[in-house]
PyMOL Python script that loads the backbone (N, CA, C, O; Angstrom):
from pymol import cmd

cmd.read_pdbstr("""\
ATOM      1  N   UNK A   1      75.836 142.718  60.114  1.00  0.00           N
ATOM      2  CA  UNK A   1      76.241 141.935  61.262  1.00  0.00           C
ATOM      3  C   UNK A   1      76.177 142.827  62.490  1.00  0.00           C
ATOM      4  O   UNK A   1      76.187 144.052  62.364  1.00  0.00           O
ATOM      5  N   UNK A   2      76.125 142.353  63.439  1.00  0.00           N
ATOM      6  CA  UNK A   2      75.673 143.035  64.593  1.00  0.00           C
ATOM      7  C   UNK A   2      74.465 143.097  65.148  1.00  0.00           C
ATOM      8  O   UNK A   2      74.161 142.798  66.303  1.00  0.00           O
ATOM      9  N   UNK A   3      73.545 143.636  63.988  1.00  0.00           N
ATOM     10  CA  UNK A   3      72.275 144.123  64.398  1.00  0.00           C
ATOM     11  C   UNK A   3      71.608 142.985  64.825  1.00  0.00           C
ATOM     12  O   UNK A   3      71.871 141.890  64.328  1.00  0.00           O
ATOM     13  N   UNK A   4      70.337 143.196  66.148  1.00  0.00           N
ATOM     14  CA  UNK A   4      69.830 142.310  66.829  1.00  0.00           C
ATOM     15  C   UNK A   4      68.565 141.759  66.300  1.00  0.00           C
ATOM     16  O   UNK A   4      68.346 142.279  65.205  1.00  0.00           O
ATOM     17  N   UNK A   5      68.033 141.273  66.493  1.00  0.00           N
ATOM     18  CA  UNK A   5      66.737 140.036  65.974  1.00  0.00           C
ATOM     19  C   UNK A   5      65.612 141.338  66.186  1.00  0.00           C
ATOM     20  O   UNK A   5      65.001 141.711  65.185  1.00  0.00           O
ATOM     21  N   UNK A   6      65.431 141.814  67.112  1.00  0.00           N
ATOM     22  CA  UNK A   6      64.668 142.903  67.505  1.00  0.00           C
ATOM     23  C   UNK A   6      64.883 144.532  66.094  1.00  0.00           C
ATOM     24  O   UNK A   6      64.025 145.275  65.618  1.00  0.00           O
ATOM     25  N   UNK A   7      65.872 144.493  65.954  1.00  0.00           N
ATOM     26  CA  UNK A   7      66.054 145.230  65.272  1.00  0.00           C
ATOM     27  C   UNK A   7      65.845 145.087  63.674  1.00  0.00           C
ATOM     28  O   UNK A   7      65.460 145.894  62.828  1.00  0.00           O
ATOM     29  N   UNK A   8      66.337 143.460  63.585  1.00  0.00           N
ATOM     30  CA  UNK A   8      66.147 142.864  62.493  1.00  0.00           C
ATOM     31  C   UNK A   8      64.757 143.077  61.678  1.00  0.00           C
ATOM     32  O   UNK A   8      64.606 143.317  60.480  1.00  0.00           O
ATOM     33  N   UNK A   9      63.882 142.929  62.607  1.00  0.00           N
ATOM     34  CA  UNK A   9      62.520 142.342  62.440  1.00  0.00           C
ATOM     35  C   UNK A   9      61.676 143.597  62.477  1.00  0.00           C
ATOM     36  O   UNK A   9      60.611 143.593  61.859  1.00  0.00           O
ATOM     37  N   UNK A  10      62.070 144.698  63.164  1.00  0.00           N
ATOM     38  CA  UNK A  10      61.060 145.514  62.925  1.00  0.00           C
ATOM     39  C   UNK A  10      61.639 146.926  61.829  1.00  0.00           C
ATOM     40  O   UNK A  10      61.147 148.027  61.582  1.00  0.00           O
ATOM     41  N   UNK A  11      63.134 146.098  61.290  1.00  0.00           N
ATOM     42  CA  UNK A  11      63.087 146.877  59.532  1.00  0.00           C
ATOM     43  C   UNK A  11      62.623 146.142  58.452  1.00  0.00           C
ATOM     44  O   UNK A  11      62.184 146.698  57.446  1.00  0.00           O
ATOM     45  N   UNK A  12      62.672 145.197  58.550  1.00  0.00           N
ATOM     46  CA  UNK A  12      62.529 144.657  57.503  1.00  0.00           C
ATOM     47  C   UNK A  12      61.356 143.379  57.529  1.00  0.00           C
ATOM     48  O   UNK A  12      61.184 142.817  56.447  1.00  0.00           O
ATOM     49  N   UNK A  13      60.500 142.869  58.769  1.00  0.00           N
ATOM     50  CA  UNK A  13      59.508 142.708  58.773  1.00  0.00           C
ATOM     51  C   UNK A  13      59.547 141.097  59.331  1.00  0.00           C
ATOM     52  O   UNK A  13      60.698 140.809  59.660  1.00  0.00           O
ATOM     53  N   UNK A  14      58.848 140.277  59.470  1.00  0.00           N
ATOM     54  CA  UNK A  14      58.324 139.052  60.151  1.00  0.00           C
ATOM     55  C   UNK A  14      59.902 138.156  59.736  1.00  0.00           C
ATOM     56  O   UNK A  14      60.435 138.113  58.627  1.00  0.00           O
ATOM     57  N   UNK A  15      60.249 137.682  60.672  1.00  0.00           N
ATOM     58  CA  UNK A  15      61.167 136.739  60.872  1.00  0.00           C
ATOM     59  C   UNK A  15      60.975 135.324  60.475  1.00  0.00           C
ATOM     60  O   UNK A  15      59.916 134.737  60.699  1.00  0.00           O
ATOM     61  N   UNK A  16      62.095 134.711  59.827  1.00  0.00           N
ATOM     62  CA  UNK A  16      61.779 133.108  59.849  1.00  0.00           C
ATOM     63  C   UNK A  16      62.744 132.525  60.147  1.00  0.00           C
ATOM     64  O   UNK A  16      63.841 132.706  59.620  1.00  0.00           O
ATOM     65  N   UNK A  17      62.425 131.470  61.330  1.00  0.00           N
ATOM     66  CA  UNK A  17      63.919 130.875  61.305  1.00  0.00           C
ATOM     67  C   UNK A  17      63.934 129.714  61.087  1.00  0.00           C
ATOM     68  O   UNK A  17      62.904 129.054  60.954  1.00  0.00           O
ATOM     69  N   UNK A  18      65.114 129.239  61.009  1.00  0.00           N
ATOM     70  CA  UNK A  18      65.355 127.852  59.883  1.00  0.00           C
ATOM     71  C   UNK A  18      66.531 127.302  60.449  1.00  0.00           C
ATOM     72  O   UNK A  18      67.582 127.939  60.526  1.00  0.00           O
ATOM     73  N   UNK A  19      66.318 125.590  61.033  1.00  0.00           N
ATOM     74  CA  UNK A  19      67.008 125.458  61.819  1.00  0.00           C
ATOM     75  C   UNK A  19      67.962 124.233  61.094  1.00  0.00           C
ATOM     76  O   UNK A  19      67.281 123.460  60.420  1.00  0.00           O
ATOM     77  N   UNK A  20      68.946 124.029  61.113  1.00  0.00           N
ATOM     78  CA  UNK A  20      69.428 122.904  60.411  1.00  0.00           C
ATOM     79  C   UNK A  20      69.979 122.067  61.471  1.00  0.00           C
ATOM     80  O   UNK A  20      69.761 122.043  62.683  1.00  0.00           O
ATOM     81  N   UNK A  21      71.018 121.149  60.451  1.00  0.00           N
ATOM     82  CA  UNK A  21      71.827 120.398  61.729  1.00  0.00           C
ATOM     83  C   UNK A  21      72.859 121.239  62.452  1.00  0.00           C
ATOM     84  O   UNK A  21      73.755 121.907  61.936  1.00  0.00           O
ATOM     85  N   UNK A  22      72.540 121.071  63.900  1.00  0.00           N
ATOM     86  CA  UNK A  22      73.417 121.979  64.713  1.00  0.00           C
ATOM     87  C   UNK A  22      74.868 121.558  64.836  1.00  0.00           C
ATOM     88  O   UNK A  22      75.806 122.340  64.683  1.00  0.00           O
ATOM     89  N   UNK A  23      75.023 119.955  65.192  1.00  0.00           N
ATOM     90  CA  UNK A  23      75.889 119.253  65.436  1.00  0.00           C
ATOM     91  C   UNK A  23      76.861 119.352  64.311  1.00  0.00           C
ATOM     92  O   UNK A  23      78.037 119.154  64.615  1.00  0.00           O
ATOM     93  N   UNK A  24      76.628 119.579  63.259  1.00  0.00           N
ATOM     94  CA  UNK A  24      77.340 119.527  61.672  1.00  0.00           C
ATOM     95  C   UNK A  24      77.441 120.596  61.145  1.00  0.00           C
ATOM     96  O   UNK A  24      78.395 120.750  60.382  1.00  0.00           O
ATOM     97  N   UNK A  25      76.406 121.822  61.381  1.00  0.00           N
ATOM     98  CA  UNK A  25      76.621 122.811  60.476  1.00  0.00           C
ATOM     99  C   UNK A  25      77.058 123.898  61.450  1.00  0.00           C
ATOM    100  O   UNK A  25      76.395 123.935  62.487  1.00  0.00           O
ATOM    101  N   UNK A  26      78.061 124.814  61.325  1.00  0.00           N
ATOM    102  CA  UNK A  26      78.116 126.392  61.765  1.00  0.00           C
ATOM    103  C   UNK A  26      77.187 127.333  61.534  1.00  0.00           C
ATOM    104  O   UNK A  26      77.057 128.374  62.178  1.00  0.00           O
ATOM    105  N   UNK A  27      76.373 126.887  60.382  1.00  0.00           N
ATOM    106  CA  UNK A  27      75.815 127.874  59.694  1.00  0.00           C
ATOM    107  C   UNK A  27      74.037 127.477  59.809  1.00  0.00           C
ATOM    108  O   UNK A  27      73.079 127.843  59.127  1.00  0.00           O
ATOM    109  N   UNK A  28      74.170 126.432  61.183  1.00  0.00           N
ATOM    110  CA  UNK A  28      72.517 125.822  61.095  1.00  0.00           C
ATOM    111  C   UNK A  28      71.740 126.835  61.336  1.00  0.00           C
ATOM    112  O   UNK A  28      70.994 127.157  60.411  1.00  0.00           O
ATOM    113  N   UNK A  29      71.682 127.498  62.403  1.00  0.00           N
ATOM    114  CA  UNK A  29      70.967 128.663  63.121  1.00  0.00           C
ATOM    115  C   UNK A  29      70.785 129.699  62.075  1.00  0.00           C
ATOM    116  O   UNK A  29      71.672 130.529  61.876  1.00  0.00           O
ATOM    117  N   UNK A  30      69.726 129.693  61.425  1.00  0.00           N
ATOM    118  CA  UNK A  30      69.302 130.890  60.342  1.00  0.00           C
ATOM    119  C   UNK A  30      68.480 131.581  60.199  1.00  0.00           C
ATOM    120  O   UNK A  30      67.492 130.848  60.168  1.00  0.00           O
ATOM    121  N   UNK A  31      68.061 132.896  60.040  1.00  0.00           N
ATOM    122  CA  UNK A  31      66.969 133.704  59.984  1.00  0.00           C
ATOM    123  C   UNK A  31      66.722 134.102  59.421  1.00  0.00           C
ATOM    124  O   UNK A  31      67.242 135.216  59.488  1.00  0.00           O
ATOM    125  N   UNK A  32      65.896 133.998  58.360  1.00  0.00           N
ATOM    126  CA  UNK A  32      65.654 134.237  56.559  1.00  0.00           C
ATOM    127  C   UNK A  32      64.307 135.430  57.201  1.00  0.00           C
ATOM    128  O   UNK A  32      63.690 135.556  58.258  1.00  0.00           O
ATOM    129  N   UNK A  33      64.346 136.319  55.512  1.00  0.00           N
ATOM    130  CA  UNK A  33      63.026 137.080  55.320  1.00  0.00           C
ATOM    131  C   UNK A  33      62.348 136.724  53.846  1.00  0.00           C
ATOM    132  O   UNK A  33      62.768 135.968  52.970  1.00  0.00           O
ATOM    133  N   UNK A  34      61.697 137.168  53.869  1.00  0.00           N
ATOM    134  CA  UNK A  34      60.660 136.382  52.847  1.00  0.00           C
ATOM    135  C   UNK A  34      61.168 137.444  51.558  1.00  0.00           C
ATOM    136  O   UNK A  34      61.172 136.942  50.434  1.00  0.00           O
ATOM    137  N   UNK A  35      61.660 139.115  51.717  1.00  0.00           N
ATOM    138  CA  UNK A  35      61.403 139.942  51.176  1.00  0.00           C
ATOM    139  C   UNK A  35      62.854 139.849  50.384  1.00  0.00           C
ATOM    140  O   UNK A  35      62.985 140.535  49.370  1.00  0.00           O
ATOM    141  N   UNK A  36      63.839 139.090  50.790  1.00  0.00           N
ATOM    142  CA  UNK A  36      65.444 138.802  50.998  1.00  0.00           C
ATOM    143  C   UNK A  36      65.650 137.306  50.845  1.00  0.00           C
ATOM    144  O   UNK A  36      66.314 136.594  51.597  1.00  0.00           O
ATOM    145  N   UNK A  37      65.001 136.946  49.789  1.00  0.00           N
ATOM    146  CA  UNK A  37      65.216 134.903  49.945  1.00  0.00           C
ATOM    147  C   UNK A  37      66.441 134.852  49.731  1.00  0.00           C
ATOM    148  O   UNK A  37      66.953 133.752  49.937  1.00  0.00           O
ATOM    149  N   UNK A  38      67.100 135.665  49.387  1.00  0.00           N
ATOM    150  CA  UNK A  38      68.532 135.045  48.901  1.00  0.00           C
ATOM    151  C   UNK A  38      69.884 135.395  49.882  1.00  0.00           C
ATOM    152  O   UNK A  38      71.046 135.379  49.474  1.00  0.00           O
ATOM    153  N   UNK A  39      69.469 135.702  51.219  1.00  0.00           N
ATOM    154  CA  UNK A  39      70.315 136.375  52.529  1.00  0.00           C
ATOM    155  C   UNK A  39      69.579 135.762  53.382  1.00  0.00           C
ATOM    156  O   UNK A  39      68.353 135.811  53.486  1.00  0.00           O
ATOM    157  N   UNK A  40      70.758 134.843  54.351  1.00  0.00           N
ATOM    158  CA  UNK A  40      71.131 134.429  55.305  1.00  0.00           C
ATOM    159  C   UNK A  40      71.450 134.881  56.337  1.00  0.00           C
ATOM    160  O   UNK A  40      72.642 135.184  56.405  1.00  0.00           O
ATOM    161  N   UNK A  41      70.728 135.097  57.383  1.00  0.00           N
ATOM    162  CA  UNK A  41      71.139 136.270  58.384  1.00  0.00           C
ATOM    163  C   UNK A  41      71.655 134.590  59.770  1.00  0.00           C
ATOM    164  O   UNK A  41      70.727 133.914  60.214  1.00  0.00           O
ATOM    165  N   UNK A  42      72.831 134.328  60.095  1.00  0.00           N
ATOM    166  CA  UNK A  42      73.328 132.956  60.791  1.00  0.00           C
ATOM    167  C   UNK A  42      73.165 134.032  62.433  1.00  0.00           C
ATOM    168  O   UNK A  42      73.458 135.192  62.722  1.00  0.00           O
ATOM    169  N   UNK A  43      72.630 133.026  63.068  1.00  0.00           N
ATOM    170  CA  UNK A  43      72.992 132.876  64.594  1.00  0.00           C
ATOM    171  C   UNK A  43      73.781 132.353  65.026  1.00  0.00           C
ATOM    172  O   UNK A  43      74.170 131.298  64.525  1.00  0.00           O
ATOM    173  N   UNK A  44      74.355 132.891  66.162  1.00  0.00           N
ATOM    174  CA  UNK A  44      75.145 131.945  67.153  1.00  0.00           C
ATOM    175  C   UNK A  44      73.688 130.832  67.786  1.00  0.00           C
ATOM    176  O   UNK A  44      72.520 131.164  67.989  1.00  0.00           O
ATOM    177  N   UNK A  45      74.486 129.205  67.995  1.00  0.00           N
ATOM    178  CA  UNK A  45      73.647 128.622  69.049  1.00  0.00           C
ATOM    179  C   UNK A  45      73.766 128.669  70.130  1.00  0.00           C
ATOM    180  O   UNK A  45      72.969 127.968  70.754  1.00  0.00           O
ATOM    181  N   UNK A  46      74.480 129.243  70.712  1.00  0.00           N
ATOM    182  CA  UNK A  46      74.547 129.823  72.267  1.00  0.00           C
ATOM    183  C   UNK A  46      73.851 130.991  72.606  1.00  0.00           C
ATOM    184  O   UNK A  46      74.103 131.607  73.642  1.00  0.00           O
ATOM    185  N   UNK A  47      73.054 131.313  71.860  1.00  0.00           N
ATOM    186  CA  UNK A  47      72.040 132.140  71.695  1.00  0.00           C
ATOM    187  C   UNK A  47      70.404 131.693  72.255  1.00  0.00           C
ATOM    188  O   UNK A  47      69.697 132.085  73.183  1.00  0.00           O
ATOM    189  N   UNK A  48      70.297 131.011  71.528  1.00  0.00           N
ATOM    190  CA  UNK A  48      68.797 129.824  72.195  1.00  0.00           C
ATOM    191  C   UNK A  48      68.928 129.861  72.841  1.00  0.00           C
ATOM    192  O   UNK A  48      70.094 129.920  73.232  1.00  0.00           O
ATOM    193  N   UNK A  49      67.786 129.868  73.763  1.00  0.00           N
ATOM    194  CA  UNK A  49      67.648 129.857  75.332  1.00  0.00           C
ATOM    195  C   UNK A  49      67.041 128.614  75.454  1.00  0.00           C
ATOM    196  O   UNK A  49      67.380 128.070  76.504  1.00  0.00           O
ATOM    197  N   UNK A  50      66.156 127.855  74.680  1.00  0.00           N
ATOM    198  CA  UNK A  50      65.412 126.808  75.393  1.00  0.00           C
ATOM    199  C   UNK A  50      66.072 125.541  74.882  1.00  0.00           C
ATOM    200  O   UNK A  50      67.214 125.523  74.421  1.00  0.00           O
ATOM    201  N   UNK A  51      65.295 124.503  74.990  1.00  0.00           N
ATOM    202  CA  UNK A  51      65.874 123.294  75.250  1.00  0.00           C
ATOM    203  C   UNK A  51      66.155 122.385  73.843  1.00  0.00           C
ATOM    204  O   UNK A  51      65.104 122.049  73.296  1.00  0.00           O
ATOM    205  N   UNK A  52      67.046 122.058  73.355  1.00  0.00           N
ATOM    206  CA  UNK A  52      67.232 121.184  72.366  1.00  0.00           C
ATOM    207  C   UNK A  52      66.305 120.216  71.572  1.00  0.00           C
ATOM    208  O   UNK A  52      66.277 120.012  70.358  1.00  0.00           O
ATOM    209  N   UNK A  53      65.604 119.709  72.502  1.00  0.00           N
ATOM    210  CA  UNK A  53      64.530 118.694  72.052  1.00  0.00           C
ATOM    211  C   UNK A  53      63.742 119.447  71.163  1.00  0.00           C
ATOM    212  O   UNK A  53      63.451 119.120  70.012  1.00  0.00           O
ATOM    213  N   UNK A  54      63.186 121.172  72.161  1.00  0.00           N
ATOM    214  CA  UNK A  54      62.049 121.760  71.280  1.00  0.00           C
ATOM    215  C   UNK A  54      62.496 122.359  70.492  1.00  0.00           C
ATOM    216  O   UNK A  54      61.577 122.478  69.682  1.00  0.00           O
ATOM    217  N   UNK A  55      63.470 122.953  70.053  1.00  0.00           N
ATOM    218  CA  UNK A  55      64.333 123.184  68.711  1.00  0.00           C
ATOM    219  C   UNK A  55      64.092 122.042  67.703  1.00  0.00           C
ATOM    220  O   UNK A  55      63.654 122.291  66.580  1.00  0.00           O
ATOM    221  N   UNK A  56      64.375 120.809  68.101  1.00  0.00           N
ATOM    222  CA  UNK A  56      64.690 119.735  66.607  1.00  0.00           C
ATOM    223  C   UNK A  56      62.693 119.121  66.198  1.00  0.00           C
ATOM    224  O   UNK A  56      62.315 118.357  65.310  1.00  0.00           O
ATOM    225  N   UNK A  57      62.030 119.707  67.053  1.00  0.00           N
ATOM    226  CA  UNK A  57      60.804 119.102  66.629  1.00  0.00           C
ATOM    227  C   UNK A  57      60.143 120.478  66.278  1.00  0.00           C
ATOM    228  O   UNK A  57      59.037 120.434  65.738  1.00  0.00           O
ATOM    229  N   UNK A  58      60.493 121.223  66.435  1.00  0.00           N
ATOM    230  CA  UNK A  58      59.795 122.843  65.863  1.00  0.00           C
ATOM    231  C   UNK A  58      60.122 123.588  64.605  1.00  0.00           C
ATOM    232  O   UNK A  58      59.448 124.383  63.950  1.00  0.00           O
ATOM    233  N   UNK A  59      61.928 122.892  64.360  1.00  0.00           N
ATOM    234  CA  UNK A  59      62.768 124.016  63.286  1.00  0.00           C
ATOM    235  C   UNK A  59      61.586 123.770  61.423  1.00  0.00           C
ATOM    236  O   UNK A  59      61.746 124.559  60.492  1.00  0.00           O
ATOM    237  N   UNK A  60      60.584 122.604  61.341  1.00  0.00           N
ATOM    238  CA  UNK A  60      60.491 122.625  60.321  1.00  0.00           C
ATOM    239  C   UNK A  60      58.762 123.240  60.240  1.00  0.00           C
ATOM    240  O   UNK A  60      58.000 123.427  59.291  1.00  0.00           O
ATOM    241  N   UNK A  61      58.641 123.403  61.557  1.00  0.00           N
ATOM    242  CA  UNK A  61      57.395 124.208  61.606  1.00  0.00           C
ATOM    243  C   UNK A  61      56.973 125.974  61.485  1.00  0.00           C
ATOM    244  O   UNK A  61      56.099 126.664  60.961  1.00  0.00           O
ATOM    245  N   UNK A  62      58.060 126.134  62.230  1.00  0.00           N
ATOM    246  CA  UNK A  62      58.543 127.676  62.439  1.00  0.00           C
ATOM    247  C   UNK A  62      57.946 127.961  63.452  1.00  0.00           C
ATOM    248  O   UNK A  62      57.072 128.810  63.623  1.00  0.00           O
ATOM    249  N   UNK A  63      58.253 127.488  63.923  1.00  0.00           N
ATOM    250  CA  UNK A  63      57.406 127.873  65.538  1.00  0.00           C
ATOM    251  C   UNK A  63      58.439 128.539  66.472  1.00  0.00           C
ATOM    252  O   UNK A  63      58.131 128.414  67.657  1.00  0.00           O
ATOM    253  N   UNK A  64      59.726 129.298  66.216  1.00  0.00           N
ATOM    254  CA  UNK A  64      60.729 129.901  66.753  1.00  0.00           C
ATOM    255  C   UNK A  64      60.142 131.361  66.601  1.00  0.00           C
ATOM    256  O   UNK A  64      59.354 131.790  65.759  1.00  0.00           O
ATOM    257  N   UNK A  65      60.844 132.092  67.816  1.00  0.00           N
ATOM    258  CA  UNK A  65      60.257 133.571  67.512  1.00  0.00           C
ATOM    259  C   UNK A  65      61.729 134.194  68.564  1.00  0.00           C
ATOM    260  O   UNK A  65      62.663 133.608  69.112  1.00  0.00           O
ATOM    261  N   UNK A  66      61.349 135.528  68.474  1.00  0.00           N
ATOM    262  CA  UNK A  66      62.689 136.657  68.884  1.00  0.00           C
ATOM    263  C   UNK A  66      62.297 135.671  70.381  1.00  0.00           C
ATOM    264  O   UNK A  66      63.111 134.758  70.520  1.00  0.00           O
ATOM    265  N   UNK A  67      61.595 135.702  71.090  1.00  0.00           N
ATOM    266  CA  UNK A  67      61.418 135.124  72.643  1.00  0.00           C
ATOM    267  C   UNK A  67      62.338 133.953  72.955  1.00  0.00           C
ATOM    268  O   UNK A  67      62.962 133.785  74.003  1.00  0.00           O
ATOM    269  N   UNK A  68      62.321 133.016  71.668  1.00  0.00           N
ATOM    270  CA  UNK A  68      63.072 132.007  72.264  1.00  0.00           C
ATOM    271  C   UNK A  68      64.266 132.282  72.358  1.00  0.00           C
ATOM    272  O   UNK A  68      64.786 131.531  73.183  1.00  0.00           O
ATOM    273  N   UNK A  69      65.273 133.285  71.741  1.00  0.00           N
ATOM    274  CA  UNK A  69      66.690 133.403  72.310  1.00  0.00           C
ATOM    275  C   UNK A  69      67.271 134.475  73.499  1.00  0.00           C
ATOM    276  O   UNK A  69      66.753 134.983  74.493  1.00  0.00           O
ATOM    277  N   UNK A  70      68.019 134.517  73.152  1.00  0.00           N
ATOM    278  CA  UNK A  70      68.684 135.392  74.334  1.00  0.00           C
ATOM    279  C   UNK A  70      68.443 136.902  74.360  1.00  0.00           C
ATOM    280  O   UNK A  70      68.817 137.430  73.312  1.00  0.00           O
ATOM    281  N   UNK A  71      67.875 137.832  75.343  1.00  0.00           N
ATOM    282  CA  UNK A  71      67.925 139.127  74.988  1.00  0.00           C
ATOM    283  C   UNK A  71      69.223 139.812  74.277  1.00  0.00           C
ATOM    284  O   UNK A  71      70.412 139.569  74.483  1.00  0.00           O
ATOM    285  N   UNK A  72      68.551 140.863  73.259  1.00  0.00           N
ATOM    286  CA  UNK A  72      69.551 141.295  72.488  1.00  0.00           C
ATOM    287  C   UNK A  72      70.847 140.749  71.480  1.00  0.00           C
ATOM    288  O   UNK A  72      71.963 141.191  71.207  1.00  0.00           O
ATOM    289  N   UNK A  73      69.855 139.241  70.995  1.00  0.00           N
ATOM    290  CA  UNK A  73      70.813 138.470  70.218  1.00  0.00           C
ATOM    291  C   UNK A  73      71.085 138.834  68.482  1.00  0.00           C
ATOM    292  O   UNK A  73      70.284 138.893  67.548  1.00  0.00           O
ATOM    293  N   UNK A  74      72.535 139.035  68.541  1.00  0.00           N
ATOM    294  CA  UNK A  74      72.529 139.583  67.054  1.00  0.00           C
ATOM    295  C   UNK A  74      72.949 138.334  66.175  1.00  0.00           C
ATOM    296  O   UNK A  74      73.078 137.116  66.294  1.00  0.00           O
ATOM    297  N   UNK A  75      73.104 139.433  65.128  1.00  0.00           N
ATOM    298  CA  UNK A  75      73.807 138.413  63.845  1.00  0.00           C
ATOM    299  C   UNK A  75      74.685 138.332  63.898  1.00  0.00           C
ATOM    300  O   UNK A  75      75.383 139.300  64.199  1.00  0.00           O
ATOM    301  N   UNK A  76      75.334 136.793  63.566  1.00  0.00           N
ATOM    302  CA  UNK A  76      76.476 136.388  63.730  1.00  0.00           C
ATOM    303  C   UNK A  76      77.388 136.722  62.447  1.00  0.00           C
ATOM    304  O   UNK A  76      78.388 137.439  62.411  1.00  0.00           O
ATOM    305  N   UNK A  77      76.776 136.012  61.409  1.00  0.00           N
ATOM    306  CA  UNK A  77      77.138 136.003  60.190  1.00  0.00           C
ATOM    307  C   UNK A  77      75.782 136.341  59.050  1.00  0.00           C
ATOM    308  O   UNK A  77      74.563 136.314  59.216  1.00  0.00           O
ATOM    309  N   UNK A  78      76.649 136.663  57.843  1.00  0.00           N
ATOM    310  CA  UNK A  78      75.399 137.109  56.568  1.00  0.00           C
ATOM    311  C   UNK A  78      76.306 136.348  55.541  1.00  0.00           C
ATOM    312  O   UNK A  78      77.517 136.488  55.370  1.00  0.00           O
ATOM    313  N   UNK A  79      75.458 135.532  54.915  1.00  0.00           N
ATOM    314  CA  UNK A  79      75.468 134.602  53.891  1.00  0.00           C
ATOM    315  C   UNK A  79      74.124 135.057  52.777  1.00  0.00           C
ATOM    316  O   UNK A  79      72.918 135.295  52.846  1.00  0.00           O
ATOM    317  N   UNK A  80      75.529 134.981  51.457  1.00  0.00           N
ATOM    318  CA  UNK A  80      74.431 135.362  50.597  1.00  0.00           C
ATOM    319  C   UNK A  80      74.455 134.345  49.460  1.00  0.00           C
ATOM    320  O   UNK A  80      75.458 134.031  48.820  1.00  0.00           O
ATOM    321  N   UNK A  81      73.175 133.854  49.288  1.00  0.00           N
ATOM    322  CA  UNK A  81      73.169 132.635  48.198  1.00  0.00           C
ATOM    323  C   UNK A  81      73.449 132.881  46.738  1.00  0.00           C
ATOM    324  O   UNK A  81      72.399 133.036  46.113  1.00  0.00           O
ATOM    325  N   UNK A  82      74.560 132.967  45.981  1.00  0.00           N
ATOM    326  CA  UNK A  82      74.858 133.352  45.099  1.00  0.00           C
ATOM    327  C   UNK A  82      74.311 132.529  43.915  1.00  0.00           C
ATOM    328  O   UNK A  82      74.171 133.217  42.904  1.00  0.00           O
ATOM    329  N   UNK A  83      74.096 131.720  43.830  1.00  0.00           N
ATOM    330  CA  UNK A  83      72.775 130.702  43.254  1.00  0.00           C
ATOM    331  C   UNK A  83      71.689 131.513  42.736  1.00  0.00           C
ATOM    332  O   UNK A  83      71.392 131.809  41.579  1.00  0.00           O
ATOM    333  N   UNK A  84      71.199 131.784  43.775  1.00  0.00           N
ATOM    334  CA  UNK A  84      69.699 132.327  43.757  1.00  0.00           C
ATOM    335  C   UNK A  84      69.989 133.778  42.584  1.00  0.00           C
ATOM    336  O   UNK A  84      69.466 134.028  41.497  1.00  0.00           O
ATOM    337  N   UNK A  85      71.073 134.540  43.407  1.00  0.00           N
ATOM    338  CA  UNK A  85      70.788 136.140  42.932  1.00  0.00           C
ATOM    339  C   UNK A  85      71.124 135.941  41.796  1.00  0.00           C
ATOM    340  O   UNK A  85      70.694 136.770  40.994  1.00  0.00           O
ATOM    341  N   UNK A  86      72.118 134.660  41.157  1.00  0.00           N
ATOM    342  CA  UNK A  86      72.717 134.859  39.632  1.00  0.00           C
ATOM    343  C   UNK A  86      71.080 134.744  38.870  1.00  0.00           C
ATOM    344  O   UNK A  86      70.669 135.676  38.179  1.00  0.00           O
ATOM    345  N   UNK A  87      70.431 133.763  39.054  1.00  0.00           N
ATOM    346  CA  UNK A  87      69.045 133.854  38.707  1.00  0.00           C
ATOM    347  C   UNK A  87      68.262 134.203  38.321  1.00  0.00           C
ATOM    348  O   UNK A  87      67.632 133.636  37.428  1.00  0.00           O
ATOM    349  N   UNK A  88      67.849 135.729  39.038  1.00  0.00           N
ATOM    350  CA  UNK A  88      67.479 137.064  39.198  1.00  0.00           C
ATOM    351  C   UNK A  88      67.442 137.933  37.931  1.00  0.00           C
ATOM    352  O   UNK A  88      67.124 139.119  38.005  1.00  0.00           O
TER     353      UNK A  88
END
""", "prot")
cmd.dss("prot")
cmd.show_as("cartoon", "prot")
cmd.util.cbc("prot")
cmd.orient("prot")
């Protein structure tokens, strides 16, 4: 927690973010790695900088990148899918 999207991304490699329902979830704003499927890296939404509309027609494309939020935006929260890792 803490560490920023910028920082995020150039340890551990290409970003994905994954947008859920904002209105309903705390935990919509998410930034998964491909290398880590089973960790949840949560944003704040006061973080996004752009406009709502292009959030809800983009989140299932992935068309979000470090640009669209706020300089120096970190992690809010880390969620780990305990599902997945029992699995493993």
């Amino acid at each position: 927690m803490g560490t920023t999207l910028k920082e995020l991304e150039s340890k551990l490699g290409k970003l994905q973010f994954d947008i859920g329902w904002i209105e309903e979830d705390p935990n919509a704003m998410q930034v998964k790695i491909a290398t880590y499927p089973t960790i949840q890296f949560i944003l704040d939404i006061e973080d996004y900088k752009g406009d709502w509309e292009k959030i809800s027609l983009s989140r299932n494309k992935n068309e979000l990148s470090i640009a669209d939020f706020k300089e120096g935006t970190k992690i809010d929260r880390i969620l780990v899918d305990k599902r997945k890792v029992s699995q493993r």
